[in-house]
GUBASE-424074 format. One record per residue (C-alpha): residue number from 1; residue in three letters; z, y, x. Coordinates in Angstrom, 2 decimals. Layout:
REM residues N
   resi   resn        c3        c2        c1
    NUM    Ala         Z         Y         X
...
REM end
This chain:
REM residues 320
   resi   resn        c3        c2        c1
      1    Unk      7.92    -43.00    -10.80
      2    Unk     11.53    -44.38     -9.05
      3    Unk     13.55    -46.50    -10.99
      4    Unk     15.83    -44.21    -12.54
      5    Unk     12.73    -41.92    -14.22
      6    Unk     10.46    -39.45    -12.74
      7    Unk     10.96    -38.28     -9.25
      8    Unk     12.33    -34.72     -8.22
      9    Unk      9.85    -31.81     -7.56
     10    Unk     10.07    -30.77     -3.94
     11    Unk     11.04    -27.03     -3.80
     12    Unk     10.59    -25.71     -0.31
     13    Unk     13.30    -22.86      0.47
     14    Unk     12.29    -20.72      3.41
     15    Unk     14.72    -17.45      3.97
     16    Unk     18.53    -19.40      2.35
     17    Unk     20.01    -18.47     -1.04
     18    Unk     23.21    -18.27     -1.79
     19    Unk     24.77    -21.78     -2.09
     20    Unk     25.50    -21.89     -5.79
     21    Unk     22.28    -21.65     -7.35
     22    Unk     20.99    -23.67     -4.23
     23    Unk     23.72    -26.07     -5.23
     24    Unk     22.20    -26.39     -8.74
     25    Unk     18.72    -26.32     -7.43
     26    Unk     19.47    -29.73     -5.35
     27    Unk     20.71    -31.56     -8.57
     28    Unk     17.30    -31.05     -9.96
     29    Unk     15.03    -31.05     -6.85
     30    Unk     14.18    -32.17     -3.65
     31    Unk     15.22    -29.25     -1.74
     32    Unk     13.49    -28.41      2.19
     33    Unk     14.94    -25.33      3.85
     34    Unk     12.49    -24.09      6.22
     35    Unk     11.54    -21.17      7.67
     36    Unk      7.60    -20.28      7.50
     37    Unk      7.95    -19.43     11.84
     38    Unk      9.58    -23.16     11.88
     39    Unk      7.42    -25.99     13.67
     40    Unk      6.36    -28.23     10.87
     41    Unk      6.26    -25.84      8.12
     42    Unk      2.65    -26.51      7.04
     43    Unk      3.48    -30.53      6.87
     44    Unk      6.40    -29.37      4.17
     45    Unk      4.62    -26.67      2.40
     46    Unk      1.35    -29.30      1.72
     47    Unk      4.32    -31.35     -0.12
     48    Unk      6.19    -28.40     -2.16
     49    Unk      5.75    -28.26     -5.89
     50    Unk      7.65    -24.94     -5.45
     51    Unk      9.02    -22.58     -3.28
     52    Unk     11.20    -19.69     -3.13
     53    Unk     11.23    -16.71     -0.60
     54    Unk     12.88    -13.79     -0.14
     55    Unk     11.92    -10.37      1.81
     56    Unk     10.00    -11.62      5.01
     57    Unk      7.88    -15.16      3.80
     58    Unk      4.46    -13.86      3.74
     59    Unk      2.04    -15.91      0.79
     60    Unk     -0.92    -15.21      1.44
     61    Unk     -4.91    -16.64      0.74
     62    Unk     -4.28    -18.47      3.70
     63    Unk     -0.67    -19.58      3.31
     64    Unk     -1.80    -20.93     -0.11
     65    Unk     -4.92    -22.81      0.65
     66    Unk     -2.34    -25.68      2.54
     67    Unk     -0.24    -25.71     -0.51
     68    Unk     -2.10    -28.24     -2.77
     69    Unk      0.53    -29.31     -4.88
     70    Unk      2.24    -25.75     -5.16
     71    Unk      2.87    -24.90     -9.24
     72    Unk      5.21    -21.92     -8.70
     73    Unk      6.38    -19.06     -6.04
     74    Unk      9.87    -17.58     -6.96
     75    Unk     11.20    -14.04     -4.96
     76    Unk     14.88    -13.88     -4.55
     77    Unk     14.64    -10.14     -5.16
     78    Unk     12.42     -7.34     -6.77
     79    Unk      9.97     -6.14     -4.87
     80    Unk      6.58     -8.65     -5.09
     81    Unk      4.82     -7.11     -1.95
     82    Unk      5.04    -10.05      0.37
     83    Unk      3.11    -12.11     -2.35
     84    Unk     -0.42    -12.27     -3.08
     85    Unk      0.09    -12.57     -6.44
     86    Unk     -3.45    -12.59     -7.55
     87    Unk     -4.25    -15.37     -5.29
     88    Unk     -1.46    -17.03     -7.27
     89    Unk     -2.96    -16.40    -10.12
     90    Unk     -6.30    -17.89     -9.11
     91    Unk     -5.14    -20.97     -8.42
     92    Unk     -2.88    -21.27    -11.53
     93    Unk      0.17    -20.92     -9.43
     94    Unk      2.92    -18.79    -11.21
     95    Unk      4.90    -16.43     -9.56
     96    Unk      8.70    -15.65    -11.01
     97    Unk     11.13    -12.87     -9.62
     98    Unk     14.65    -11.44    -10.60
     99    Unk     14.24     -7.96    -11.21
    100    Unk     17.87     -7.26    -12.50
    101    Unk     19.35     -9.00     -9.85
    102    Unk     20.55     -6.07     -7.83
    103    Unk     20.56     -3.00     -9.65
    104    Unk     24.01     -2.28     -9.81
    105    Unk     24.47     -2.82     -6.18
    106    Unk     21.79     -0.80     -4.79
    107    Unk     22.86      2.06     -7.25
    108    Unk     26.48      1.57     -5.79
    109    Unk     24.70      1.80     -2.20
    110    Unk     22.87      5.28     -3.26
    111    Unk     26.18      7.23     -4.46
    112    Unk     27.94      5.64     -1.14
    113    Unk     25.05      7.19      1.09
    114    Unk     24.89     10.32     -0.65
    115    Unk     28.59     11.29     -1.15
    116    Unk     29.15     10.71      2.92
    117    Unk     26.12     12.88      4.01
    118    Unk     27.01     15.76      1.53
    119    Unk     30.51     15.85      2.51
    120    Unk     30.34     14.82      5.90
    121    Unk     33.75     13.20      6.18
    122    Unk     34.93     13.39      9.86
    123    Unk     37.31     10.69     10.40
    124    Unk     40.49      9.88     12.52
    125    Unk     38.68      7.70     15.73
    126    Unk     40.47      6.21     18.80
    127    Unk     41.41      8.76     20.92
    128    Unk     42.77     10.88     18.30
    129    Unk     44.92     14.15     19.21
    130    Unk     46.99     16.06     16.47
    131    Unk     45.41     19.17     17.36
    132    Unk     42.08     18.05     16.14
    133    Unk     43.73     17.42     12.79
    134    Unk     43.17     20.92     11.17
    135    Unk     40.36     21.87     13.38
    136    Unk     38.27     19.01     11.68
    137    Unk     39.68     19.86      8.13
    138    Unk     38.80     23.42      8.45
    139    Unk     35.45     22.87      9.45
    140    Unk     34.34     20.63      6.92
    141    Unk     32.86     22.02      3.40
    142    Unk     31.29     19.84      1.74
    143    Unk     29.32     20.27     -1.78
    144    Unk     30.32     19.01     -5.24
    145    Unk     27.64     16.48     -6.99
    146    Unk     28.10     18.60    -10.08
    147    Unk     26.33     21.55     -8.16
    148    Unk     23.16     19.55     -7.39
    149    Unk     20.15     18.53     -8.35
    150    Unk     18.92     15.05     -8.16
    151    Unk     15.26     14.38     -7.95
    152    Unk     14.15     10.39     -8.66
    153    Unk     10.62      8.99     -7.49
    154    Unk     10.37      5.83     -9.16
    155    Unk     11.94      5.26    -12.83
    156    Unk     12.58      1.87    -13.07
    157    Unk     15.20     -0.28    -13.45
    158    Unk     17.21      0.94    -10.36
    159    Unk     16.15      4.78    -10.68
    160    Unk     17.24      4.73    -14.32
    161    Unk     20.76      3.46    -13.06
    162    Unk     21.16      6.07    -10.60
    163    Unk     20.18      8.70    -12.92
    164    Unk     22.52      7.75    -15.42
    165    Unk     25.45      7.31    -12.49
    166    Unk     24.19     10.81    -11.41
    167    Unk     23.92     12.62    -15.26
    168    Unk     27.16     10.85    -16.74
    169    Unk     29.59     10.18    -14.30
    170    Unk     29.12     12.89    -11.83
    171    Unk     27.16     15.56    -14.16
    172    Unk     23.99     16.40    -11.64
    173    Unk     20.81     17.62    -12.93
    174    Unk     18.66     14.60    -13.14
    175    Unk     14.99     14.95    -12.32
    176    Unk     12.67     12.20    -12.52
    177    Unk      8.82     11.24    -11.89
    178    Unk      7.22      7.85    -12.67
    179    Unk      3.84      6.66    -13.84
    180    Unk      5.38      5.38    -17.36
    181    Unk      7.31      7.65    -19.18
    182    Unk     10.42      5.96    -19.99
    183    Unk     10.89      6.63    -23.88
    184    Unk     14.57      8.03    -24.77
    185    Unk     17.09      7.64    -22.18
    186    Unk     21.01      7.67    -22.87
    187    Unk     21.58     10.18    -19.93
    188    Unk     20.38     13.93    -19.80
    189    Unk     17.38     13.97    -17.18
    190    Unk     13.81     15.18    -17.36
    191    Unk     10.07     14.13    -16.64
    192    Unk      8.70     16.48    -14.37
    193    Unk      5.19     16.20    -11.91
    194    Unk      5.55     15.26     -8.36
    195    Unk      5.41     18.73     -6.91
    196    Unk      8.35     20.48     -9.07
    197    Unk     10.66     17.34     -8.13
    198    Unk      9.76     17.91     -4.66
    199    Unk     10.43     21.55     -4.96
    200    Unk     13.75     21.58     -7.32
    201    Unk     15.57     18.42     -5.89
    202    Unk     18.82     19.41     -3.87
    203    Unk     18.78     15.48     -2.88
    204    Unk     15.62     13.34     -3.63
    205    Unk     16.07      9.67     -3.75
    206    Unk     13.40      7.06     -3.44
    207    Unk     12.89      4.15     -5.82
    208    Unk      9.47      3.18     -5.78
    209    Unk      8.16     -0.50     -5.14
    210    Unk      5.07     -1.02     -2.83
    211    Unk      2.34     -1.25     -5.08
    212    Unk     -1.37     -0.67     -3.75
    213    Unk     -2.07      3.02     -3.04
    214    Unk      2.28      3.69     -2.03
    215    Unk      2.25      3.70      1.74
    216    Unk      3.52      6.90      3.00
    217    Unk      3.85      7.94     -0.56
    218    Unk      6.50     10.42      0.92
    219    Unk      4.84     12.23      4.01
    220    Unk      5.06     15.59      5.84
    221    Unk      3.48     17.52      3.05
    222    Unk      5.79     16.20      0.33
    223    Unk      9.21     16.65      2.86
    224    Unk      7.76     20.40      3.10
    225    Unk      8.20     21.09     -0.58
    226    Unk     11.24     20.13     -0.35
    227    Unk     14.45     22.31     -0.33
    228    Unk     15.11     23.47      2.80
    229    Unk     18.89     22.13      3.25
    230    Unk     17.80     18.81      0.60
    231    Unk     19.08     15.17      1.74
    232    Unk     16.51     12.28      1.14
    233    Unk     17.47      8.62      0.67
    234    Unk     15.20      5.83      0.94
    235    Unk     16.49      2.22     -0.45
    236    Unk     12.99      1.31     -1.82
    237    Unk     10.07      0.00      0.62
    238    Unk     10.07      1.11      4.18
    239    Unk      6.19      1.53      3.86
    240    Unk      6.57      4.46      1.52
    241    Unk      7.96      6.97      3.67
    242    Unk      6.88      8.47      7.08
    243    Unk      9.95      8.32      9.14
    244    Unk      8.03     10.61     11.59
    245    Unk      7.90     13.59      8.96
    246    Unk     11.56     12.57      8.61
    247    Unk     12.57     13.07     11.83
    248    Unk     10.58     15.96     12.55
    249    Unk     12.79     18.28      9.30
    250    Unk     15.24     16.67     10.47
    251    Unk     15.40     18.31     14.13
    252    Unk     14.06     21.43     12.46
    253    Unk     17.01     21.89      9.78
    254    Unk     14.18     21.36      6.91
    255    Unk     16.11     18.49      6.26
    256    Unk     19.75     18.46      6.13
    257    Unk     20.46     15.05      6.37
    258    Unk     18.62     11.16      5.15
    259    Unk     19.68      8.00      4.49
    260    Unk     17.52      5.24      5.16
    261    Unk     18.15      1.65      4.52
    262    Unk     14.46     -0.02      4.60
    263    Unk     12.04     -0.19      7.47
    264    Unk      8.48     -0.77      8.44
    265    Unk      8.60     -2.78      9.83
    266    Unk     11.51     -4.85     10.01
    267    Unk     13.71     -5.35     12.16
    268    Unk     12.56     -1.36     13.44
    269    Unk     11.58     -0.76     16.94
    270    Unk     14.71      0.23     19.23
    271    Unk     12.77      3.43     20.06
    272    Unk     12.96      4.13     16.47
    273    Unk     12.93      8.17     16.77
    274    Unk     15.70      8.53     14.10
    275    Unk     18.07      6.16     15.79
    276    Unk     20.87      8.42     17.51
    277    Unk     20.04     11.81     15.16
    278    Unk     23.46     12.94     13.93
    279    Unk     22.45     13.58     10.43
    280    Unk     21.07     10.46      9.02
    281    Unk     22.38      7.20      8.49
    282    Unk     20.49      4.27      8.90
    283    Unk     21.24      0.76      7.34
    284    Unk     19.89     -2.81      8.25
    285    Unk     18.25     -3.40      4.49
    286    Unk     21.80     -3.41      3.04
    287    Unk     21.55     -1.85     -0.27
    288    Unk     21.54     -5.05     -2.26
    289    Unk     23.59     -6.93     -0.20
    290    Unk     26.97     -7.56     -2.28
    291    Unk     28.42    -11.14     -2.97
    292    Unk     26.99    -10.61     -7.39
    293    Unk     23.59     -9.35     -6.18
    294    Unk     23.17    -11.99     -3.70
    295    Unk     23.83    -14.88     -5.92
    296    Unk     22.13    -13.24     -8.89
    297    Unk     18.92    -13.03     -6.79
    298    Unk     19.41    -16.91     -5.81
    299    Unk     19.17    -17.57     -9.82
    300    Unk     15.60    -17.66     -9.48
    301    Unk     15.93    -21.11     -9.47
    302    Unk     16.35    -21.32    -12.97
    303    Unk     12.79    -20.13    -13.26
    304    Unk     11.58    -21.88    -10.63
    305    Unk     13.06    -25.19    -12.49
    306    Unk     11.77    -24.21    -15.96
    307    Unk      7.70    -23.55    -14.59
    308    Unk      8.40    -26.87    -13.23
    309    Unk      9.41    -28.11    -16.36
    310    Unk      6.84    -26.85    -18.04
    311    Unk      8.54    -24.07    -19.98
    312    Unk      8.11    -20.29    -19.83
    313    Unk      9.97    -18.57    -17.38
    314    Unk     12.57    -15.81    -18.14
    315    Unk     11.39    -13.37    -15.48
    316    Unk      7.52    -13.71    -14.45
    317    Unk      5.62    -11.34    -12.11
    318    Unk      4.15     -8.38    -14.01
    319    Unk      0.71     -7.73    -14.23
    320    Unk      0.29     -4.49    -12.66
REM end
């Protein structure tokens, strides 16, 4: 006990947050940024109460067995792969999340992606010449969302935002697989099996998270069902798809174009296969990455501050 009541928790911060939910944080804690590749890391983490990570801190077993203290593990973010969560669990350590942090964003990022590979806008560069003008306009057609047919793996909070984008403001077909059926929607799309969203999707669109049993979810013989001509878009988990299988329809024409934010792993290798193919654009795990998602993810300090409390968090880890 200090003089003026009960001492701080110490909640060890090891990827940043965005300062003004760290700002709040450090009224109520004893706040150590440090990353878990830092010298000294173990010495900190034996003293954390809490601690938040984002995409790349790995808790594990072993990560937790030198955390004696540890109460709490927040994720700035949605996807809970990087944390063993039953090991959490085991040793009464709760794990907290913010799954609505950045739905709108990454649903922003998805109709960005797809609107530039299905019109293929050719722009005015440096070194520019008038007569290129109308060649470039002539020989660009693209195709109207309204034609196609959206296909969406993965139902959840961020596929039901993209289907509703898709069905309401741009009037696609919505197709949709997931393993809970989501009840009624207030968008026109329909719960079909894996196979006839492979086979009927004009653009399929990945929105999965990386649960046990998910790597490579989306492989050569899944791309093959596909449309020949279909665009694919991954802004899930970088384990889910085969970016071999990618590349490979996409030098064949199988594949008219992808978009692919997420890696594994990340950073990717520079002899990445898809790096340099005209038809796909690649992003360095942007999809979330707006000024509202970012600080909305760093809110999981609210939870982090409430388990600490001793109150029920708003936003704990599912049991899947």
């Amino acid at each position: 006990m200090s003089a003026g009541g009960p001492a701080k928790p110490v909640v060890l911060v090891t990827e940043g947050s965005d300062p003004v939910p760290l700002a709040w944080l450090k009224e109520r804690a004893n706040v150590i940024e440090q990353a878990q590749t830092d010298p000294g890391f173990e010495q900190v983490l034996a003293a954390a109460d809490g601690m938040i990570v984002r995409t790349y801190t790995k808790v594990t077993e072993a990560v937790l067995t030198k955390a004696p203290r540890l109460k709490v593990v927040g994720r700035g973010g949605v996807g809970l792969e990087n944390i063993d969560v039953p090991a959490c669990r085991r040793r009464g350590i709760q794990v907290v999340y913010t799954p609505d942090a950045n739905t709108l964003a990454v649903g922003d990022y998805v109709f960005g992606a797809m609107l530039r590979l299905i019109r293929g806008w050719p722009t005015l560069a440096p070194g520019y010449q008038p007569v290129q003008f109308r060649v470039a306009r002539n020989a660009t057609r693209g195709k109207q969302l309204d034609e196609l047919t959206l296909g969406i793996l993965g139902f959840g909070r961020v596929g039901k935002r993209v289907g509703s984008i898709a069905a309401n403001g741009f009037g696609m077909r919505v197709l949709f697989n997931d393993l809970i059926e989501p009840g009624a929607l207030p968008f026109a799309a329909t719960s079909v099996d894996k196979q006839t969203l492979y086979r009927e999707s004009d653009v399929l669109t990945l929105h999965v998270d990386m649960r046990r049993g998910n790597e490579n979810l989306v492989g050569r013989s899944e791309i093959s069902m596909l449309k020949p001509g279909s665009i694919l878009l991954n802004a899930s988990r970088g384990e889910v798809l085969d970016t071999h299988a990618v590349a490979d329809a996409l030098a064949t024409g199988h594949l008219a174009a992808a978009a692919i934010d997420v890696f594994a792993p990340e950073p990717p290798p520079a002899n990445l296969e898809l790096i340099g193919m005209h038809n796909v654009l690649l992003t360095p795990h942007i999809a979330s990455r707006t000024d509202t998602a970012t600080e909305n993810m760093g809110w999981v300090v609210r939870d982090i501050m409430a388990v600490l409390e001793g109150k029920p968090p708003k936003y704990p880890a599912p049991t899947l």
